[in-house]
C-alpha positions in Angstrom: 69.8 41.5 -112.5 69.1 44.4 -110.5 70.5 44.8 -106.5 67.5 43.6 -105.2 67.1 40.7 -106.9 70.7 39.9 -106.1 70.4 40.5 -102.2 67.5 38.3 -102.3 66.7 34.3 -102.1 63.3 33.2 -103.1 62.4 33.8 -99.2 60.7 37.0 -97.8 63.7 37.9 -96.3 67.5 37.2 -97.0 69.7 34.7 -95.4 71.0 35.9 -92.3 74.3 38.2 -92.1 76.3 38.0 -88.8 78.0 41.3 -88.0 80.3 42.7 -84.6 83.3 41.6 -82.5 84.3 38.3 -81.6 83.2 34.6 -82.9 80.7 35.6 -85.8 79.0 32.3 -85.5 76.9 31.6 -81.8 75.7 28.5 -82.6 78.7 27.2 -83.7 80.4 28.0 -80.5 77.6 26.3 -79.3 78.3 23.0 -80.8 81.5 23.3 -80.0 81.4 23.5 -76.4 79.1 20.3 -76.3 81.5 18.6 -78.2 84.1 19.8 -75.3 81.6 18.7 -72.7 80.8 14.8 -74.5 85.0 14.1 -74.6 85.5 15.7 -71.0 82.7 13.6 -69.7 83.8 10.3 -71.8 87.6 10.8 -69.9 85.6 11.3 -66.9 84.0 8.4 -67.2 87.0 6.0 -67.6 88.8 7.9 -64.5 85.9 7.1 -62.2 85.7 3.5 -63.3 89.2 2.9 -62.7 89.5 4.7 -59.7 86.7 2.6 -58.0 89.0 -0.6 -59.2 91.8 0.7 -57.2 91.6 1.1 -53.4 94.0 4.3 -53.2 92.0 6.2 -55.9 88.3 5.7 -53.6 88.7 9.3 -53.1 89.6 10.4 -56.7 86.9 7.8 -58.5 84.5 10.0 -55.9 85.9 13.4 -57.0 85.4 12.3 -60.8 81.6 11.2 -60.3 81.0 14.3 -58.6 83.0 15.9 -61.8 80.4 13.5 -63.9 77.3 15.1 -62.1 78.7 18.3 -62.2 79.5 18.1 -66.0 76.2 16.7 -66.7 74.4 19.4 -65.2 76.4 21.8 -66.8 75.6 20.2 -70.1 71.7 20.2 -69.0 71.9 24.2 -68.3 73.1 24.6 -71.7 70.6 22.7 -73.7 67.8 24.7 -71.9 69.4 28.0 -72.9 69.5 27.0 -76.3 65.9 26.0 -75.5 65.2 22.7 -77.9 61.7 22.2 -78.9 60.5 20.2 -76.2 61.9 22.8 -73.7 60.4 26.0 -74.8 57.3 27.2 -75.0 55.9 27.3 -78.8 57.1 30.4 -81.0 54.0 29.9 -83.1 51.9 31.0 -79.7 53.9 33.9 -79.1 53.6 34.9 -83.1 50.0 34.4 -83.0 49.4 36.1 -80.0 51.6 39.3 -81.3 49.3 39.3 -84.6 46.1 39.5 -83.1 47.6 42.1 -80.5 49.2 44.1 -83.3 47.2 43.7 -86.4 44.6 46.6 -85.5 47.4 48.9 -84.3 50.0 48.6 -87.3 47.3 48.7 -89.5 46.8 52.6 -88.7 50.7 53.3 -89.8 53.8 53.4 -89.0 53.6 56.4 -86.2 55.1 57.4 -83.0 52.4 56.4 -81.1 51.5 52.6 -83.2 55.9 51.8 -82.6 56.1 52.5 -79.1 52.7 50.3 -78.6 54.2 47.1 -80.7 57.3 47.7 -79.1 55.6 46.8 -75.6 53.6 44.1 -76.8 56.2 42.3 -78.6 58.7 43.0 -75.4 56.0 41.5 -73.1 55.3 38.4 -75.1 59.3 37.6 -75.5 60.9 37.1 -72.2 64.4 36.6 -73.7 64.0 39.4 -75.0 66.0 42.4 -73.4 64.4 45.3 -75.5 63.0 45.9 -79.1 63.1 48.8 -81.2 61.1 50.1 -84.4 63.1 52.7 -86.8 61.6 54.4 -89.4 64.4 55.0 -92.6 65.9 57.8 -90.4 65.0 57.8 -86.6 64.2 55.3 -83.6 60.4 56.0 -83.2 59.5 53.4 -81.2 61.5 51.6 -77.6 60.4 49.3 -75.0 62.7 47.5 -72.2 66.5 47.7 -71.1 68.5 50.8 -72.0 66.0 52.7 -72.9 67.8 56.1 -71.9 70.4 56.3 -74.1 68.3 53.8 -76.5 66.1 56.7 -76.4 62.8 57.4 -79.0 63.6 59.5 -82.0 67.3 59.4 -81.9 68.7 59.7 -85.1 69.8 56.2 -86.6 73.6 56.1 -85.7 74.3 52.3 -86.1 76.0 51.6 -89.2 74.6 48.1 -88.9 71.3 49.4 -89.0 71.8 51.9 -92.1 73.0 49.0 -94.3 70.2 46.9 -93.2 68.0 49.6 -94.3 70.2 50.1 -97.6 70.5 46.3 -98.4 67.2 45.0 -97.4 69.2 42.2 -95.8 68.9 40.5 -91.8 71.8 41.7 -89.6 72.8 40.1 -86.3 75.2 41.4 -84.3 77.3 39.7 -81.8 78.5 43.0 -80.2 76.3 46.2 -80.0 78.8 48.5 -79.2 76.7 50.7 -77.3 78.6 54.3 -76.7 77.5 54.0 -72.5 79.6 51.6 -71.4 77.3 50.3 -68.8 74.6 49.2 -71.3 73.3 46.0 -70.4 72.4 44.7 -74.5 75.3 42.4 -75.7 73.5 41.4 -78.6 71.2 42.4 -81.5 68.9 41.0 -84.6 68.2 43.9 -87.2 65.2 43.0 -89.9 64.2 45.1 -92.6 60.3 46.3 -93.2 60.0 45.6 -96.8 57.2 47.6 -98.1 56.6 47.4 -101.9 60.3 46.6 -102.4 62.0 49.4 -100.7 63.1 49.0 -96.9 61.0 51.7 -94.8 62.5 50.9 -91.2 63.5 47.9 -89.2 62.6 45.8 -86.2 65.6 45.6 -83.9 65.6 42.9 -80.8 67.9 43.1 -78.4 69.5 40.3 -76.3 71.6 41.1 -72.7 72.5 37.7 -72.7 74.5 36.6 -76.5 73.4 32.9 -75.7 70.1 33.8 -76.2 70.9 34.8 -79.4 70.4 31.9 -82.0 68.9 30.6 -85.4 65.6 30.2 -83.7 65.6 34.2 -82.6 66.5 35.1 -85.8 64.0 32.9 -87.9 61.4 34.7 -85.4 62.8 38.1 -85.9 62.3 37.5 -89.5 58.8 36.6 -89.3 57.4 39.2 -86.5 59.1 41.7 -89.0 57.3 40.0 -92.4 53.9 40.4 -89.8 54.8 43.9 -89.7 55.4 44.5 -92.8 52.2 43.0 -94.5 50.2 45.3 -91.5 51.9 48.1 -93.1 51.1 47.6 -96.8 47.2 46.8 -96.1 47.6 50.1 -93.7 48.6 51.8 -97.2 46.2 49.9 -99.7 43.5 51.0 -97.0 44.6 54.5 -96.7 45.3 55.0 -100.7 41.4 53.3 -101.1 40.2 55.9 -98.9 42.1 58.6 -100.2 40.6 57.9 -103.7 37.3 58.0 -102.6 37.7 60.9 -100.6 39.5 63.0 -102.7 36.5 62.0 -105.9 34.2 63.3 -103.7 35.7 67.0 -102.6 37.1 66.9 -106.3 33.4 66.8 -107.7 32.6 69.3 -104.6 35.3 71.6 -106.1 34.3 71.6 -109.5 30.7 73.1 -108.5 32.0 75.1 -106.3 28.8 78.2 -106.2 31.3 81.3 -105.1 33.5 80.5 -108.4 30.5 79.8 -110.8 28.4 82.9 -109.1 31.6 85.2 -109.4 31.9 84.3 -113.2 28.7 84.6 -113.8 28.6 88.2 -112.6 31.7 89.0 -114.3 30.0 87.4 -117.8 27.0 89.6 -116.7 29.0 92.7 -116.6 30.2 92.1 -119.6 27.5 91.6 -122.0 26.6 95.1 -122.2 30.3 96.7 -122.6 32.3 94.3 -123.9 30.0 91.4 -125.4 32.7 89.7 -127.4 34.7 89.4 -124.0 31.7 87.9 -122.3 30.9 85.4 -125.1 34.8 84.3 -124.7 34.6 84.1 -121.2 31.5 82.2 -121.5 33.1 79.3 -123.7 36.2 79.6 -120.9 33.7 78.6 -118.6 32.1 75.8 -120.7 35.6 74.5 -121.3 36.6 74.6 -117.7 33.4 72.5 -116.5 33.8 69.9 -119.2 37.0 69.6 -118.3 36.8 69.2 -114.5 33.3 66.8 -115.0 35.0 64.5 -117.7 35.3 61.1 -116.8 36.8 58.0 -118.2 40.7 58.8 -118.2 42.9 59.0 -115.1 46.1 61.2 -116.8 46.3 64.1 -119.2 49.5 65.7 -121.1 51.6 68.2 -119.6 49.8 70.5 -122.4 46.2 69.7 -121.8 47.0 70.1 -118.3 47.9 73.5 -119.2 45.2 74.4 -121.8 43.1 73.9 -118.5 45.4 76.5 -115.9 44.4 78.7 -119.0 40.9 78.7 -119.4 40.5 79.0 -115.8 43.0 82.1 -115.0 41.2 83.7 -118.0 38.2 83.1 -115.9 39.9 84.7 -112.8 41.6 87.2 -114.9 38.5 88.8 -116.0 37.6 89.3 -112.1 41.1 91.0 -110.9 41.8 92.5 -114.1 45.7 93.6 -113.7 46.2 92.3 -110.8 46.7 88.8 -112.2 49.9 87.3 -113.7 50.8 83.9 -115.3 54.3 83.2 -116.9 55.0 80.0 -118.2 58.4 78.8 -118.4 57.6 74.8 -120.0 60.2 73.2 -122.5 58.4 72.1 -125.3 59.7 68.7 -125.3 58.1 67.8 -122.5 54.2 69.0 -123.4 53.5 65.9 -124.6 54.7 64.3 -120.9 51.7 62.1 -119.9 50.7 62.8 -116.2 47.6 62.6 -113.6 45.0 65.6 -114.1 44.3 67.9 -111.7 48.0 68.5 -110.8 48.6 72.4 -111.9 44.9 73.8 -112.1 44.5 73.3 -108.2 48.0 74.8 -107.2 46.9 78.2 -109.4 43.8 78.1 -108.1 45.5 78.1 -104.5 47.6 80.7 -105.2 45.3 82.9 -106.3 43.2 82.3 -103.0 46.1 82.6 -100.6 48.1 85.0 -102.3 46.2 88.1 -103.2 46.7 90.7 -100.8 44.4 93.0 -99.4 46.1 95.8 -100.6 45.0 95.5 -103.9 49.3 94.9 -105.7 49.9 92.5 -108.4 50.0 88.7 -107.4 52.2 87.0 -110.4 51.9 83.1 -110.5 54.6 81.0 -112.4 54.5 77.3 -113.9 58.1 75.7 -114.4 58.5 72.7 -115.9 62.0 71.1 -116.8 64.1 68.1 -117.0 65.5 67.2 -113.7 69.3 65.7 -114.5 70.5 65.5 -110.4 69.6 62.3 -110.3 70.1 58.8 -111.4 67.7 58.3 -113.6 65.4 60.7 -115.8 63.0 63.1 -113.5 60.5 66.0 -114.3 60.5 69.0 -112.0 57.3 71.3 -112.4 56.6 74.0 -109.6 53.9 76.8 -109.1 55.0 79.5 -107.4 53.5 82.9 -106.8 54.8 86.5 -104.8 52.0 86.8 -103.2 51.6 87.1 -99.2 52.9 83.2 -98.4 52.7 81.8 -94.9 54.9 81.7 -91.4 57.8 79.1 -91.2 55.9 77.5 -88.8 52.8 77.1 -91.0 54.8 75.5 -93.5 56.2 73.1 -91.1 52.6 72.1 -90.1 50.5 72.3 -93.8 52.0 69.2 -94.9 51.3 67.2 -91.8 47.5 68.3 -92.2 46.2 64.8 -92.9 42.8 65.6 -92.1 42.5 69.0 -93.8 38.8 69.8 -95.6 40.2 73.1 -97.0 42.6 75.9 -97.4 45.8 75.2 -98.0 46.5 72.3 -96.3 43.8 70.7 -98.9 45.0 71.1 -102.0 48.1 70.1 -101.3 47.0 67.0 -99.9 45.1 66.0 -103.1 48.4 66.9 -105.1 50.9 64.8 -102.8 47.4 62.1 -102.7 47.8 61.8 -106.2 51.7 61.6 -106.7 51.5 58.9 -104.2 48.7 56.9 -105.8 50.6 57.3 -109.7 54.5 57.1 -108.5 54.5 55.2 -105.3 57.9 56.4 -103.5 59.3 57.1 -106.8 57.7 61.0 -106.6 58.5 63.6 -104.5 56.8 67.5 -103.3 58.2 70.0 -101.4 56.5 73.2 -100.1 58.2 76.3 -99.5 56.7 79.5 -98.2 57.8 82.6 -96.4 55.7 85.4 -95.3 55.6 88.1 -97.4 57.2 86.8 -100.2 54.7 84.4 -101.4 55.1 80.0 -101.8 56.2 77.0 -103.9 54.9 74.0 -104.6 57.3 72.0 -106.2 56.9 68.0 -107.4 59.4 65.9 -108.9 57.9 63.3 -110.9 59.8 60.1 -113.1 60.3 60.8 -116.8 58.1 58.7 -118.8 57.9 59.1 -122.9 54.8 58.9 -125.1 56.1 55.8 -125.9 56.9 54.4 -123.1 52.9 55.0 -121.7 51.1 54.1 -124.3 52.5 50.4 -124.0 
C-alpha cells in the first residue's frame, strides 16, 4: 500500500490530527467542564433546599440560589460558544456563500493576487474567525485579519506543523501556535491540505484568538472550504491544460509553415541546383521529410530516435544556409533511443538556438543534445538538454522567460510549448530548467520519468 493510501480514509480528507501544547483534545475539555458544572449545580441544589428548611441558613440558601443562577448562566455562555445547531447561524450558508464568491476567482489559479482575494472573503464570512491564510508548497501567498504583520504575505513556510501537513496530506489542528512575537493575538490554528491530483500543493490555515472557538464543527468546515478550493483548482488546470492544447495546435501548425524558413530553403535549394545539384536534390528530400513530419497527424509521442531523425533533417536544412557556422553533437546513450516520448520536444529547442544564438559577428554557434539516465533520484528519470554557446540572455531575462505565460514568440514561446507539453504528458512528475548567461550561450534542460517500450505499449 503506498503512503498515500495509508494516510488516507475513504473521505476527501483524513481524520483530524491534533498538534501543540497543552490538552490535545478541546472538546473533551469541553465536556468535561459541563460535567463539572451539572455535579456543582446538583450540590447546589440540595444546599439551597436545606438552607431554606433551616431558619439560620436564610442567608446561605440565598447565597446558593444566587450560586445556582450564577452557575446556570455560566453553563448558558458555554453552550453558545460551542454554538449547538440551534444557536448558530448555518455553516451550509456561509459555505455556499464562499463558493459562489470564490468559484470565479480560484478558478483563474492559485496566484498572489486570487489568495489574498479568498483570504478576505472567507475572513468576512467567518466571524470566529481571527485570520486565514493560503500557502502555496513553499510560501504564505495569501493573509487576511489579525497578525498580519509578522503573519506577513510570502514569508517562507516556517511552521513545522504546516510542512508535515503539506508532506502528509493530512488535517492539523493546533492548540498552540507558538507564534515567535509574543504579543500575537492567534492562540489556535486548523491546517488543511489542497489536494490536487494526489499531491498536496498548499494549505488553508484558519486561525482562532480564542481556543474555544476551536472545535469539531471548525474543523469539519476547514475541511470542506479547503476540498471547495481544491476542486476550483483542478477545473482552473483542466481549463488552462484545454486551452493550452488548443493554443499550442494552432501556433504549432503556424510554425510548421512558417514563410521565412520555407522561402530561405528554397533559395538555398535554388542556389544549389546549378553548382551542387546532388546537394540540392538532398536538401530537397530534407525538406519533404521535415514537412511530413511536422504535418503528420494521428500519434501524440515519437521515440527518442525519431525525435532525433527530425533535429537532423532540419539542421541539415539550416546547415546548408550558415555553412560552418553550424554545429550539432550528440551525446544520446543508445539504450535509451527507443524511449517513447511527446514530439516536438528537441526540434523546437534547436530551432531556438539557432535563432537566439547566432551572433552577428559571423563565429561558430555549436548546439548540443544530451540525453542520459538520471540516477539522483528515487525512481528511474531521463535527463535530455539542448544547449548551445551562442550569445544567451541577462540573468534577469532568464528570471522572467519562464514566467512569460502569455508569450506569442521568441524565446519565451518555445519554451512554453516544451514545459506545455511536459505538463500535459507527466503531470508534476516532469521537470525543466533554463539556464542562460550572456555571452556564453543557454540550456534547456527537462527531466522526464523513465518509461520502457514495454511498459508503453500496454
Amino acid at each position: 500500500m503506498s503512503k498515500h493510501e495509508t494516510q488516507h480514509t475513504t473521505d476527501t480528507y483524513p481524520h483530524s490530527i491534533y498538534k501543540g501544547e497543552g490538552d490535545p483534545m478541546i472538546t473533551t475539555f469541553v465536556d468535561r467542564f459541563d460535567a463539572t458544572l451539572v455535579f456543582a449545580l446538583i450540590i447546589c441544589v440540595i444546599i439551597g433546599v436545606i438552607a431554606f428548611f433551616t431558619s439560620w441558613f436564610e442567608t446561605v440558601g440565598v447565597l446558593m440560589m444566587l450560586t445556582i443562577i450564577s452557575i446556570m448562566l455560566i453553563s448558558i455562555i458555554v453552550h453558545i460558544r460551542r454554538r449547538p445547531e440551534h444557536l448558530r447561524a448555518p455553516q451550509s450558508d456561509r459555505m455556499v456563500s464562499i463558493a459562489i464568491k470564490t468559484t470565479s476567482l480560484l478558478r483563474q489559479g492559485l496566484t498572489e493576487e486570487t489568495a489574498m482575494e479568498a483570504c478576505s472573503i472567507i475572513k468576512d464570512e467567518l466571524p470566529d474567525v481571527s485570520a486565514v491564510a493560503i500557502t502555496n508548497d513553499r510560501r504564505v501567498i495569501g493573509y487576511a485579519g489579525l497578525g498580519c504583520i509578522h503573519h506577513q504575505q510570502w514569508r517562507v513556510i516556517k511552521s513545522a506543523y504546516t510542512k508535515e501537513s503539506i508532506r502528509d496530506m493530512t488535517s492539523q489542528v493546533v492548540t498552540s501556535v507558538g507564534c515567535i512575537d509574543t504579543c500575537c493575538p492567534l492562540k489556535s490554528a486548523i491546517i488543511v491540505p489542497f489536494i490536487l491530483r494526489d499531491q498536496a500543493v498548499g494549505t488553508l490555515k484558519l486561525y482562532y484568538a480564542d481556543p474555544l472557538n476551536l472545535t469539531e464543527d471548525e474543523l469539519a468546515m476547514a475541511e470542506s472550504l479547503a476540498g471547495l478550493v481544491s476542486v476550483q483548482l483542478e477545473v482552473h488546470e483542466l481549463e488552462e491544460e484545454a486551452a493550452f492544447v488548443r493554443e499550442m495546435e494552432l501556433k504549432m501548425l503556424q510554425a510548421q509553415i512558417d514563410p521565412h524558413f520555407l522561402f530561405n530553403t528554397l533559395n538555398t535549394i535554388a542556389s544549389l541546383t546549378r553548382t551542387n545539384p546532388q546537394t540540392a536534390r538532398d536538401l530537397i528530400a530534407n525538406l519533404a521529410q521535415f514537412y511530413r513530419y511536422t504535418l503528420e497527424e494521428g500519434t501524440e509521442e515519437e521515440t527518442l530516435q525519431e525525435s532525433i531523425d527530425m533535429v537532423l533533417h532540419y539542421f541539415d536544412l539550416e546547415q546548408a544556409r550558415f555553412g560552418e557556422r553550424l554545429g550539432l553533437h550528440l551525446e544520446v546513450e543508445d539504450s535509451l533511443l527507443d524511449l517513447k516520448m511527446p514530439r516536438f520536444m528537441l526540434q523546437p529547442l534547436v530551432e531556438n538556438s539557432i535563432r537566439h544564438g547566432m551572433r552577428p559577428d559571423g563565429s561558430r554557434l555549436t548546439i548540443w543534445i544530451h540525453a542520459e539516465h538520471d540516477q539522483t533520484g528515487r525512481d528511474p528519470h531521463i535527463r535530455i538538454s539542448v544547449a548551445d554557446d551562442g550569445q544567451g540572455v541577462s540573468s534577469r531575462r532568464v528570471e522572467t522567460i519562464l514566467l512569460e505565460e502569455k508569450s506569442e514568440k521568441g524565446l519565451g514561446l518555445a519554451l512554453r510549448n516544451v514545459r506545455g507539453r511536459l505538463k500535459h504528458f507527466y503531470g508534476l512528475e516532469a521537470e525543466m530548467e533554463f539556464q542562460s548567461h550572456e555571452g556564453e550561450g543557454a540550456e534547456v534542460t527537462y527531466i522526464i520519468p523513465y518509461r520502457s517500450p514495454v511498459e508503453t505499449d500496454r
